[in-house]
Backbone as CSV, one residue per row, in Angstrom:
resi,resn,N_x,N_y,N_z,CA_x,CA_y,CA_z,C_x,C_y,C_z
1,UNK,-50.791,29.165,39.397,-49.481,28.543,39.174,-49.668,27.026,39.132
2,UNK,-49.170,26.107,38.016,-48.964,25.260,38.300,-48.321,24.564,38.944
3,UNK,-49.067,23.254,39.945,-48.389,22.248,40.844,-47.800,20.553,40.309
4,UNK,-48.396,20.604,38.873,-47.871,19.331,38.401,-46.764,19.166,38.616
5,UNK,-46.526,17.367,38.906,-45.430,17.025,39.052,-44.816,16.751,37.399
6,UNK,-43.362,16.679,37.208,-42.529,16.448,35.742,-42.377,15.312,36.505
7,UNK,-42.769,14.398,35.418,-42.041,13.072,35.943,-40.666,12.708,34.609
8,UNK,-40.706,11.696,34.354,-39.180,10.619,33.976,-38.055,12.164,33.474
9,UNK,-37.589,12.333,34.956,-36.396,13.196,35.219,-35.491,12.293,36.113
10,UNK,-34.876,11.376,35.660,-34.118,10.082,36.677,-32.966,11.146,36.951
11,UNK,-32.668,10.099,38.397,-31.648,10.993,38.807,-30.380,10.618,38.027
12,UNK,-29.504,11.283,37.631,-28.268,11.387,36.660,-27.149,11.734,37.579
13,UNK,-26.319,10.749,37.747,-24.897,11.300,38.552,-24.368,11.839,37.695
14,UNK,-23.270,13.273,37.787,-23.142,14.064,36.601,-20.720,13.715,36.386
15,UNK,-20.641,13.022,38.100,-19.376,12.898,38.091,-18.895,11.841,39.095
16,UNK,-18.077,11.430,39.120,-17.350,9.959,39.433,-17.803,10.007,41.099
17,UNK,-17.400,11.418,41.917,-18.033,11.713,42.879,-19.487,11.167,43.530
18,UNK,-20.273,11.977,42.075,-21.482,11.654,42.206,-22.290,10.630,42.553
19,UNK,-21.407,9.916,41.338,-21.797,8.022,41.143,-21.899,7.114,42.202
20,UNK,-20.842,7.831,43.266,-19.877,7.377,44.278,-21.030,7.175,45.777
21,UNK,-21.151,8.777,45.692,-22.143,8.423,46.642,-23.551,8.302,46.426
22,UNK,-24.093,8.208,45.344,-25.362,7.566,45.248,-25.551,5.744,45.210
23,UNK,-24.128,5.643,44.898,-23.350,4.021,44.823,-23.689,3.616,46.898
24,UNK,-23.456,4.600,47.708,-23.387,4.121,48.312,-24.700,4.139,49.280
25,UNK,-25.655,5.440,48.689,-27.119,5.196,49.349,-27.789,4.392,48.879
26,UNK,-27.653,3.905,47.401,-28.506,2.498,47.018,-28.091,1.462,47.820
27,UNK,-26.525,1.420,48.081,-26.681,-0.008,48.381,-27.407,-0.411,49.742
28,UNK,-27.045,0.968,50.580,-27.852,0.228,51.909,-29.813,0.511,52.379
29,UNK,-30.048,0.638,50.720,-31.247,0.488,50.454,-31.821,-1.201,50.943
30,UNK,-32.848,-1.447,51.747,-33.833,-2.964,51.626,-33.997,-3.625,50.080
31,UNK,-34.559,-2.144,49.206,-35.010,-2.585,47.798,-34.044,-2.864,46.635
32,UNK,-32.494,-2.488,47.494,-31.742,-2.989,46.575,-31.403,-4.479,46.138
33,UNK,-31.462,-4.620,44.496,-30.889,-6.096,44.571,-29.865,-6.213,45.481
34,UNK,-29.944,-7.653,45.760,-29.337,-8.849,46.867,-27.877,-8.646,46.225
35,UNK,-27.625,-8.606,45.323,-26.360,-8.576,44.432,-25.601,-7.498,45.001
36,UNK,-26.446,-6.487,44.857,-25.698,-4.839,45.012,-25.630,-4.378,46.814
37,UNK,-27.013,-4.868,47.606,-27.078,-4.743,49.052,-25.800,-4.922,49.652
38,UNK,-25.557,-3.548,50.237,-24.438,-3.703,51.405,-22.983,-3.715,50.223
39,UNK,-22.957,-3.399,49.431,-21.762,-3.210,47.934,-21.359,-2.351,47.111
40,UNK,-21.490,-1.332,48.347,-21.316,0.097,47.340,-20.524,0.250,45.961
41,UNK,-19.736,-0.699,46.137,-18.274,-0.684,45.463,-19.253,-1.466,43.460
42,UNK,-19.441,-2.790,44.018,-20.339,-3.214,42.920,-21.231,-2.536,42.405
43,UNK,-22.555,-1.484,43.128,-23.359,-0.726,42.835,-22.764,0.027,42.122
44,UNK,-21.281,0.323,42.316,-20.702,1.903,41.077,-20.634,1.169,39.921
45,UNK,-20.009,0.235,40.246,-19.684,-0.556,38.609,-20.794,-1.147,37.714
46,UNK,-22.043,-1.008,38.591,-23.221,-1.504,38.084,-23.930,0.255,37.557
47,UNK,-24.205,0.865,38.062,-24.347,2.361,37.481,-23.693,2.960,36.164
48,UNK,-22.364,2.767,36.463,-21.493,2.747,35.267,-21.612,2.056,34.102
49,UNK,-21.973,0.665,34.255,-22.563,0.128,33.123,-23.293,0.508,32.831
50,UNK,-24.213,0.636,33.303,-25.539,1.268,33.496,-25.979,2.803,32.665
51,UNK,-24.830,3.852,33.242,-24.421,5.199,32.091,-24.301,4.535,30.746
52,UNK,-23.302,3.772,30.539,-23.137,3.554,29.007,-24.008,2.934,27.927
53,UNK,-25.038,2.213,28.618,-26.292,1.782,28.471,-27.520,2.541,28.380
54,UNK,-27.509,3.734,28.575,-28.178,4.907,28.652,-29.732,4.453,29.947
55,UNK,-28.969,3.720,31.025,-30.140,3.421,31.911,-29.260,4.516,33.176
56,UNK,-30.823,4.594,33.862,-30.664,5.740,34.843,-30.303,4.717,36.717
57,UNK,-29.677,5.704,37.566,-28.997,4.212,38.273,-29.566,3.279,38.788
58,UNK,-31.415,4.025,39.295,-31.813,2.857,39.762,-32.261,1.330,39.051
59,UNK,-32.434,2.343,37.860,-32.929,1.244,37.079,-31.605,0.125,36.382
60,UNK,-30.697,0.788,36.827,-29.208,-0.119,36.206,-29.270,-0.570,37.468
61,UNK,-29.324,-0.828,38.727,-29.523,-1.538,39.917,-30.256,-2.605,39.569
62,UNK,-31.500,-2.590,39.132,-32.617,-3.272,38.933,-32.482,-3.879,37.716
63,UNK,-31.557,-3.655,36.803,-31.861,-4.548,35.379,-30.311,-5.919,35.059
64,UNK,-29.156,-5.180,36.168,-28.481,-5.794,35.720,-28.044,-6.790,36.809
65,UNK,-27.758,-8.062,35.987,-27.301,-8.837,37.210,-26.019,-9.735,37.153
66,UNK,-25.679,-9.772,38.250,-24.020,-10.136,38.352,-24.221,-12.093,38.740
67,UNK,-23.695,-12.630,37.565,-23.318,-14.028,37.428,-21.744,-14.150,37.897
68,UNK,-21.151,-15.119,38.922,-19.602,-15.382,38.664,-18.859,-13.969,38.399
69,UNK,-19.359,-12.817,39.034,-18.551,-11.544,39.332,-19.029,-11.154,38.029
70,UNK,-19.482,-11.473,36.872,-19.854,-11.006,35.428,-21.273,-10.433,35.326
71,UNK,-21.268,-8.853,34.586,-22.553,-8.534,34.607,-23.166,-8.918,33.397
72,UNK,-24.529,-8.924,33.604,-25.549,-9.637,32.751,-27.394,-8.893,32.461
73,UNK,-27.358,-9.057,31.348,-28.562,-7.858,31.031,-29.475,-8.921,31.022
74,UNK,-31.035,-8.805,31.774,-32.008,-9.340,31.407,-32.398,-8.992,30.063
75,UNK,-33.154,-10.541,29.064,-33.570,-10.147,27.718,-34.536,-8.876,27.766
76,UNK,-35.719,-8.699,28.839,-36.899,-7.591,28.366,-35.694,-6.366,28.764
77,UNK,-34.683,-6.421,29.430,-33.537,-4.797,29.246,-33.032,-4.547,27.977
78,UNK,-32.627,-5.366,27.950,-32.087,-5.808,26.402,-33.161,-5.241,25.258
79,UNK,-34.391,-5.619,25.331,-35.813,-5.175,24.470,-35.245,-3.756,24.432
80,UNK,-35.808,-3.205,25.776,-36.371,-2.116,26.203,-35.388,-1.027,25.774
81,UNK,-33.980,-1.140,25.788,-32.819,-0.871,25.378,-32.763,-0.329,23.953
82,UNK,-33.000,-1.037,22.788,-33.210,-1.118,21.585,-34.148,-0.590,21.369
83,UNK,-35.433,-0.604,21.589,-36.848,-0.111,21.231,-36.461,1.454,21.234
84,UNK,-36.001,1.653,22.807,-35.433,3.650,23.204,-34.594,3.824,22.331
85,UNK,-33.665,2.986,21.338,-32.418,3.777,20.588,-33.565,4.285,19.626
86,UNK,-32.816,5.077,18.360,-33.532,5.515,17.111,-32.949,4.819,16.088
87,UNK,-31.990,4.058,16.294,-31.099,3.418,15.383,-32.368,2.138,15.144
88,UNK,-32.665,1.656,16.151,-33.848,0.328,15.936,-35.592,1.212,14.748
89,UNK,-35.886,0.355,14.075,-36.765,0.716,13.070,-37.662,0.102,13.883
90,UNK,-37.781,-1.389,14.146,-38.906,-2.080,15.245,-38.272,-3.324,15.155
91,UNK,-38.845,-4.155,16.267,-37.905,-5.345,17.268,-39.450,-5.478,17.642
92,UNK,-39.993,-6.956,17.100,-41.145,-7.438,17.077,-41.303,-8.967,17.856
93,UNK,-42.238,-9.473,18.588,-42.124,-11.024,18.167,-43.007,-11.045,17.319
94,UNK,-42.612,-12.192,16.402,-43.591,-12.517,15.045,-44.026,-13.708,15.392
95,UNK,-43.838,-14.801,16.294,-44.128,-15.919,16.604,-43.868,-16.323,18.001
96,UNK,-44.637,-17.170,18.751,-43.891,-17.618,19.902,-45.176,-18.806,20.401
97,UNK,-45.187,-19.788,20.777,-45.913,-20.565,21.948,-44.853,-21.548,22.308
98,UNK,-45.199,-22.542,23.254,-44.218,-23.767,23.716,-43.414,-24.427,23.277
99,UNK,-43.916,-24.356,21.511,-42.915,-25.082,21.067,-41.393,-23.954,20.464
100,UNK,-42.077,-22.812,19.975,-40.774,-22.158,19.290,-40.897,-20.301,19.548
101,UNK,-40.187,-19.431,19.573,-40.588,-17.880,19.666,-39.482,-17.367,18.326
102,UNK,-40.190,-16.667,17.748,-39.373,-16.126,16.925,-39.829,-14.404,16.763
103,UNK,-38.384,-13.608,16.967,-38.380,-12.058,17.187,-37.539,-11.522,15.397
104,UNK,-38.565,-10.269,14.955,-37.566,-9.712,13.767,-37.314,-8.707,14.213
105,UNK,-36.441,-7.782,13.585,-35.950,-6.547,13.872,-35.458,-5.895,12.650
106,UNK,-35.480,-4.843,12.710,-34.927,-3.729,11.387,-33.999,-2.350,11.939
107,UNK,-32.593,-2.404,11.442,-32.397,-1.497,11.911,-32.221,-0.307,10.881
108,UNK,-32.668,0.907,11.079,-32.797,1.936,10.327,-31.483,2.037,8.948
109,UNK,-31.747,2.383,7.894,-30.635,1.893,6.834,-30.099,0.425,6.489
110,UNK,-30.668,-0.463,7.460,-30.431,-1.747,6.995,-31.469,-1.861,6.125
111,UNK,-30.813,-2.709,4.562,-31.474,-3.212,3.716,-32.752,-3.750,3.962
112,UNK,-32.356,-5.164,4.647,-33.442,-5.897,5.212,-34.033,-6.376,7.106
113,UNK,-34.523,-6.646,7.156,-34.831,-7.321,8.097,-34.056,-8.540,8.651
114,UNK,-33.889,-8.585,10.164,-33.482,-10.126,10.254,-34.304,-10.971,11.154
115,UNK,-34.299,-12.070,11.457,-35.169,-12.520,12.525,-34.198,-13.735,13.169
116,UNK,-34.783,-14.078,13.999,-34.184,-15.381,15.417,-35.230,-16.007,16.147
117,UNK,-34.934,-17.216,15.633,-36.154,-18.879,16.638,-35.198,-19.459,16.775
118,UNK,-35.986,-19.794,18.108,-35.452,-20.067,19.370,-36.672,-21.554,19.786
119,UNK,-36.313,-22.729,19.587,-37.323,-23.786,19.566,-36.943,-24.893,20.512
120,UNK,-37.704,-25.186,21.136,-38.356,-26.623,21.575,-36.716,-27.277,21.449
121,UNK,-37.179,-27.302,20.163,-35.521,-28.609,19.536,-33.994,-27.770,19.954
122,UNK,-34.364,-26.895,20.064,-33.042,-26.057,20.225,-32.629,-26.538,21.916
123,UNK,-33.217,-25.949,22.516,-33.635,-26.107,23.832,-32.943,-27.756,24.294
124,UNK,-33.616,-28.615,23.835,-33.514,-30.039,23.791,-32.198,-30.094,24.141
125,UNK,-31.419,-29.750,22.260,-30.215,-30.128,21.723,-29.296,-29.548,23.011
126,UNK,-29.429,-28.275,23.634,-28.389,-27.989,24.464,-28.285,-28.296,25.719
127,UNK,-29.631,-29.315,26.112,-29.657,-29.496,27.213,-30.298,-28.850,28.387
128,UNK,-31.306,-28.017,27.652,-31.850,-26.945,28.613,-33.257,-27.916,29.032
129,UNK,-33.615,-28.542,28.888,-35.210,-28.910,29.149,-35.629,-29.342,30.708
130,UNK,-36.224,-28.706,31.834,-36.778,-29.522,32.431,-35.972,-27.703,33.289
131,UNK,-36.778,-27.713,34.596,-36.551,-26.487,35.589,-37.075,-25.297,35.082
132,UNK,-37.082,-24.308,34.625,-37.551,-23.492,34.138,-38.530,-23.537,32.793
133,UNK,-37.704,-24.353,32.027,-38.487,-24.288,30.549,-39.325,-25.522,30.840
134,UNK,-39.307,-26.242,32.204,-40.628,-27.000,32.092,-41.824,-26.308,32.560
135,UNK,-41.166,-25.261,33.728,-42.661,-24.476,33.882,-43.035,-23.191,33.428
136,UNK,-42.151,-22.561,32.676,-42.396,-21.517,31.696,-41.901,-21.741,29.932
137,UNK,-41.788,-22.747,29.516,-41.504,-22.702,28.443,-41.342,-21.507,27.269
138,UNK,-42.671,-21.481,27.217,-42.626,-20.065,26.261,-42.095,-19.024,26.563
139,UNK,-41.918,-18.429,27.728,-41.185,-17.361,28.223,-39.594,-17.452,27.993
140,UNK,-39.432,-18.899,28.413,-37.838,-18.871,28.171,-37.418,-18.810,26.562
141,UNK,-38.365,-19.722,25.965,-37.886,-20.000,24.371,-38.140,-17.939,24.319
142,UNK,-38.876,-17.140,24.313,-39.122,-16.025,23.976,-37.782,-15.104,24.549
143,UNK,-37.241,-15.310,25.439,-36.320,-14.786,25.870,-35.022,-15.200,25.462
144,UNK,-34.974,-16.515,24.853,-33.708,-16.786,24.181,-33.678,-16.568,22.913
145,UNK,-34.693,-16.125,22.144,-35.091,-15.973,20.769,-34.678,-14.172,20.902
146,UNK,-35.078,-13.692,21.685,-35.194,-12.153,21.881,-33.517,-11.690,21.770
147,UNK,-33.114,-12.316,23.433,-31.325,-11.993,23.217,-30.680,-12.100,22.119
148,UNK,-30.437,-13.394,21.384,-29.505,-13.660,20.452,-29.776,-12.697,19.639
149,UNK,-31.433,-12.557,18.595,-31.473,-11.417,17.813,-30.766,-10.354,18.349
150,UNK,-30.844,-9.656,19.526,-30.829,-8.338,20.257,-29.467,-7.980,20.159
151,UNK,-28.509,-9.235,20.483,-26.485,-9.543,20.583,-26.490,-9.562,18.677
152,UNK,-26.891,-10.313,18.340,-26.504,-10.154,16.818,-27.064,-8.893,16.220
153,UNK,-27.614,-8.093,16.586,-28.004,-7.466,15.442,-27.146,-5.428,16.009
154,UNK,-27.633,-6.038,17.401,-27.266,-4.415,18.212,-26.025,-4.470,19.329
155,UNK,-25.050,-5.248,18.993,-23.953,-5.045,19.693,-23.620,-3.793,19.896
156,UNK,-23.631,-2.713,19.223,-23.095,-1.679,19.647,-24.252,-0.786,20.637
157,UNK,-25.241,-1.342,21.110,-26.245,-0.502,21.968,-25.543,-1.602,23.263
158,UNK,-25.491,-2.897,23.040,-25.477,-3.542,24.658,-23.777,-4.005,25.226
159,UNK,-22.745,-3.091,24.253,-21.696,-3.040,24.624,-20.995,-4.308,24.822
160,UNK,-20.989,-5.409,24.223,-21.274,-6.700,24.519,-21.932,-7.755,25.764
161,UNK,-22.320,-6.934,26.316,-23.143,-7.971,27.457,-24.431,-8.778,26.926
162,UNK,-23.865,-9.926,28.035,-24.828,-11.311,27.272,-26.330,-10.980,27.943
163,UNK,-26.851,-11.922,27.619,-28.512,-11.983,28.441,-28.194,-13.018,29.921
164,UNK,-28.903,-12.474,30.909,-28.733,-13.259,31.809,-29.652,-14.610,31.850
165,UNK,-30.422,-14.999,31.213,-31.153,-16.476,31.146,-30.260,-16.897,29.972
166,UNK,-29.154,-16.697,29.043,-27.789,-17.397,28.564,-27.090,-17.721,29.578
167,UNK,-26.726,-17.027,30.506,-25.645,-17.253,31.132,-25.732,-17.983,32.175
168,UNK,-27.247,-17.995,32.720,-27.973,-19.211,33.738,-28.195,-20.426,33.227
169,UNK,-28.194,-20.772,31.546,-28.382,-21.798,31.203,-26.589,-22.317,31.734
170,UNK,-25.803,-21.647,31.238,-24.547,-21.907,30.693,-23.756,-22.340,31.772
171,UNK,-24.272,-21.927,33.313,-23.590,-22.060,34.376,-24.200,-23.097,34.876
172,UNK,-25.482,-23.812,34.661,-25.770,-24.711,35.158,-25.997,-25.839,34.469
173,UNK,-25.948,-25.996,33.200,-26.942,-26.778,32.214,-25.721,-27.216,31.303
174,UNK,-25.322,-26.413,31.054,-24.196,-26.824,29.837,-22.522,-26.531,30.686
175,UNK,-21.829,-27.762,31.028,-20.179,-27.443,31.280,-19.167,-27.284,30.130
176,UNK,-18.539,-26.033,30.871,-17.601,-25.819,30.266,-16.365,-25.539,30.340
177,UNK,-15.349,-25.183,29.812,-14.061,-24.729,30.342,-14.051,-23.708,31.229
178,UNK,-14.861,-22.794,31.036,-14.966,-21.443,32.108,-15.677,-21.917,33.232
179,UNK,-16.873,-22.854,33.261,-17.375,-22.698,34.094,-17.427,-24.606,34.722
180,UNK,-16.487,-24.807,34.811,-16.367,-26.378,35.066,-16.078,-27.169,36.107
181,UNK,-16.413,-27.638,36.815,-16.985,-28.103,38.014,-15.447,-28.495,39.037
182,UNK,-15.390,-27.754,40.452,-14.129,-27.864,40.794,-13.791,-29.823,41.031
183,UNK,-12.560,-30.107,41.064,-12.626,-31.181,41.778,-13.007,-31.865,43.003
184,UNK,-13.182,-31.074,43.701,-13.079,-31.140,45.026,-14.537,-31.719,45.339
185,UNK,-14.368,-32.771,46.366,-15.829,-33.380,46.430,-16.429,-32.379,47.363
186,UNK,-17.952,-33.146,47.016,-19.242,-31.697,47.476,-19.571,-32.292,48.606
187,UNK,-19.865,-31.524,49.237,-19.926,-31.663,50.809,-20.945,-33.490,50.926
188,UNK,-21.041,-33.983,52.268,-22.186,-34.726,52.004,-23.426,-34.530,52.752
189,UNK,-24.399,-35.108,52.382,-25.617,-34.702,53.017,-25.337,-34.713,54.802
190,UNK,-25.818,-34.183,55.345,-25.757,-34.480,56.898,-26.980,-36.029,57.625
191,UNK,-26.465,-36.338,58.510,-27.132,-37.640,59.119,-28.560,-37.442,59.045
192,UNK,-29.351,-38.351,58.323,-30.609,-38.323,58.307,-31.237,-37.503,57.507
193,UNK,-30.570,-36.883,56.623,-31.245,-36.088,55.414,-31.082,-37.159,54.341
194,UNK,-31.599,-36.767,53.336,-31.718,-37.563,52.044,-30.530,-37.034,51.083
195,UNK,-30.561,-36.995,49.643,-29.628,-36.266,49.121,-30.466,-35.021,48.672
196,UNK,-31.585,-35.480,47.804,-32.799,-33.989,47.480,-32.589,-32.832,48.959
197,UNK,-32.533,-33.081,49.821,-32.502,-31.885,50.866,-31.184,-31.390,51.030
198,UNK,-30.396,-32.537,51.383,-28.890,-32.315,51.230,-28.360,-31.069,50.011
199,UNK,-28.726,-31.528,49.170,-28.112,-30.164,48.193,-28.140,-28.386,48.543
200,UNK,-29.592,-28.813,48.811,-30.207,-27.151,49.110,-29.587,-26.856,50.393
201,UNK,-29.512,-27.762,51.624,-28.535,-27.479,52.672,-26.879,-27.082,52.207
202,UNK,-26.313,-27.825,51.171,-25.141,-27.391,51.498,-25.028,-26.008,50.425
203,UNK,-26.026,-25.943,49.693,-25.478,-24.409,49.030,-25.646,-23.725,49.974
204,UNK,-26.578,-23.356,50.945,-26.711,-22.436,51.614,-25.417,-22.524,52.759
205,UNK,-25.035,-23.375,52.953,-23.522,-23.044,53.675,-22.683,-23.029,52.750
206,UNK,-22.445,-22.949,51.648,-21.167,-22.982,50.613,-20.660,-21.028,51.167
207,UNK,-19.781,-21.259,51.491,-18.842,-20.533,52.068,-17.781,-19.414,50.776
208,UNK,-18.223,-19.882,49.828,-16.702,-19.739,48.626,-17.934,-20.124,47.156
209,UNK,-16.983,-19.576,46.682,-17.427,-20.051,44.560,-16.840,-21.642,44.761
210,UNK,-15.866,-21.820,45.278,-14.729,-23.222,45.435,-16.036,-23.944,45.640
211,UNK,-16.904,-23.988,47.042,-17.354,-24.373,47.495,-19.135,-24.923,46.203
212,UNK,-19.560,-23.600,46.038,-20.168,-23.575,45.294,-20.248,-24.644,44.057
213,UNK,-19.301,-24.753,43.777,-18.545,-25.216,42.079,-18.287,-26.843,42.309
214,UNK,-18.248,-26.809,43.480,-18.157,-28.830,43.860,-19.364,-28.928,43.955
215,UNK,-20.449,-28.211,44.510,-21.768,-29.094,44.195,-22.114,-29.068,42.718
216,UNK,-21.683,-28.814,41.665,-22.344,-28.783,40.509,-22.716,-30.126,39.781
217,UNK,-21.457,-30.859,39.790,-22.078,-32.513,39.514,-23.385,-33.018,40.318
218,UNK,-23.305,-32.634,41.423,-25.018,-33.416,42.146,-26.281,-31.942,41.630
219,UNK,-25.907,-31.309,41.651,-26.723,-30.762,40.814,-27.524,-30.910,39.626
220,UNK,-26.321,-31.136,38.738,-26.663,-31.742,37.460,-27.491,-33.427,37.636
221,UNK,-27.285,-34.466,38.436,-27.558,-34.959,39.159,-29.140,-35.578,38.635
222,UNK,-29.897,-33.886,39.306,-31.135,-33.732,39.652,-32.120,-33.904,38.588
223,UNK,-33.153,-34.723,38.199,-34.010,-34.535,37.352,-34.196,-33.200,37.207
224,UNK,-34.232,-32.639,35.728,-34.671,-31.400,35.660,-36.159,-31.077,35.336
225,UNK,-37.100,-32.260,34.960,-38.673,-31.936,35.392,-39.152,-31.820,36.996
226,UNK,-37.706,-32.575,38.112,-38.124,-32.250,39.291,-38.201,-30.901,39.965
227,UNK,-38.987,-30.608,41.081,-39.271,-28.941,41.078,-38.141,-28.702,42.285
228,UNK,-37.363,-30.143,42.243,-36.244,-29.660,42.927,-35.297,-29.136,42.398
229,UNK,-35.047,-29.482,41.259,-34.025,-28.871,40.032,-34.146,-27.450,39.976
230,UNK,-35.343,-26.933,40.009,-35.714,-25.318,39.786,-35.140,-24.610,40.958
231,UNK,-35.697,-25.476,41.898,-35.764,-24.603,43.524,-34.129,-24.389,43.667
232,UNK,-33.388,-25.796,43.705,-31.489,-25.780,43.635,-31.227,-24.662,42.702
233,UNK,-31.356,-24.677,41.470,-31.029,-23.692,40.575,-31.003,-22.091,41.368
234,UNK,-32.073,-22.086,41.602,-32.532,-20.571,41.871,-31.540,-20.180,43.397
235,UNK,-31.410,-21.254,44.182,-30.796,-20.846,45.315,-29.421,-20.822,44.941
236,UNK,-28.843,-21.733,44.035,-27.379,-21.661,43.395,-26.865,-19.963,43.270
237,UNK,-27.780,-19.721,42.204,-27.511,-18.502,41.340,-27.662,-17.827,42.509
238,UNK,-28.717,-17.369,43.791,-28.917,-16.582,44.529,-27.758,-16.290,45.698
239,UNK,-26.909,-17.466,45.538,-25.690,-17.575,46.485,-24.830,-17.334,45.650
240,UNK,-24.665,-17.172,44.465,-23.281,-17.212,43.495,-23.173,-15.713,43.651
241,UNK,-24.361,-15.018,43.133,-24.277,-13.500,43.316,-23.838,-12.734,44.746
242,UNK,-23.598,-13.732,45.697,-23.045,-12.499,47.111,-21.743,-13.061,47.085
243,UNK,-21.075,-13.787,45.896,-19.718,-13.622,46.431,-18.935,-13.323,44.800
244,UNK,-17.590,-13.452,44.993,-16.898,-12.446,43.826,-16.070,-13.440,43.195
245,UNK,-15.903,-13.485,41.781,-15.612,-14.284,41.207,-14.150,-14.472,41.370
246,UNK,-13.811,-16.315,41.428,-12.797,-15.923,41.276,-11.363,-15.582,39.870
247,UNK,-10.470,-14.639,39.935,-9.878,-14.606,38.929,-8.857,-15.634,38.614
């Protein structure tokens, strides 16, 4: 008799029930994202996306991530997404180093081909340069080259959800009406700190999005070739995700 194991049999909640309480053993999982930990409630709505996306729950735990209460697909989900439909013919990069990445794609019965670069100058123009794309460049240009093709071409596989390195540029890098900096002044450094330390101290007590959203001018602030710019960034976003947006 055979003892092999069947593997990629993901577990499938089959009803709202289901969803419900597997919603609630992920969350008080260690390995759950920080987002979903201790959130049963978010974990369903992240699964659920997750069903319609044809990802299985853990892996909709693990791929999607919540910006400002908004969920958000990493670009390689986004790939990986498209590649599994049959509707995609192939989703290539044809180009990519530091300065530019460019991805084509074909979708089955489409005439032609389309493609998306994503460059250096692009980058520049919007203000993205310095924190991430100073120490991964190519990865980011490759990942912003990847999404846009991925949103323009296969909206109907990613249900409209954006890429989450768009929406990290967009919340920190570029202001806007949605996402625009409260009035309210940002805390100040405490006695004998500098301002570079000061920042990273007061996100980590920012209490609120309110709170959050007044440090964004000293943020912006920050040289973005400094590796303080990266480090603020990353703790921003890492505190934005445990609280709920407000409406």
């Amino acid at each position: 008799m055979s003892t092999a194991i069947q593997l990629h049999r993901p577990l499938t909640p089959q009803t709202t029930e289901e969803a419900w309480a597997v919603s609630e053993r992920f969350a008080k999982a260690s390995i759950c994202a920080e987002a979903f930990r201790g959130k049963p409630a978010d974990a369903y709505m992240a699964i659920c996306y997750g069903s319609e996306l044809g990802l299985a729950p853990a892996t909709a735990l693990a791929s999607i991530a919540v910006i400002k209460g908004k969920p958000a697909l990493y670009a390689a989900t986004m790939h990986g997404i498209i590649l599994s439909s049959p509707v995609c013919k192939y989703f290539v990069c044809v180009k990519a180093d530091k300065k530019s990445a460019t991805y084509e794609t074909q979708r089955h019965g489409s005439p032609a081909p389309v493609s998306k670069t994503f460059s250096h100058e692009d980058a520049k123009a919007a203000g993205l340069l310095g924190g991430m794309y100073s120490k991964y460049p190519q990865r980011m240009l490759e990942a912003r080259a990847k999404s846009a093709l991925a949103r323009d071409v296969y909206p109907d596989l990613l249900r409209g959800l954006r890429a989450y390195e768009e929406i990290v540029d967009d919340v920190i890098d570029v202001p806007s009406e949605e996402f625009s900096a409260s009035p309210v002044a940002a805390p100040a450094p405490a006695p004998g700190e500098d301002d570079d330390d000061g920042i990273l101290e007061a996100i980590r007590l920012s209490a609120s999005f309110a709170d959050l959203e007044a440090l964004l001018p000293r943020l912006r602030l920050i040289d973005k070739s400094d590796a303080l710019y990266a480090r603020a960034t990353e703790e921003y976003l890492a505190k934005a995700a445990g609280f709920e947006a407000p409406q």
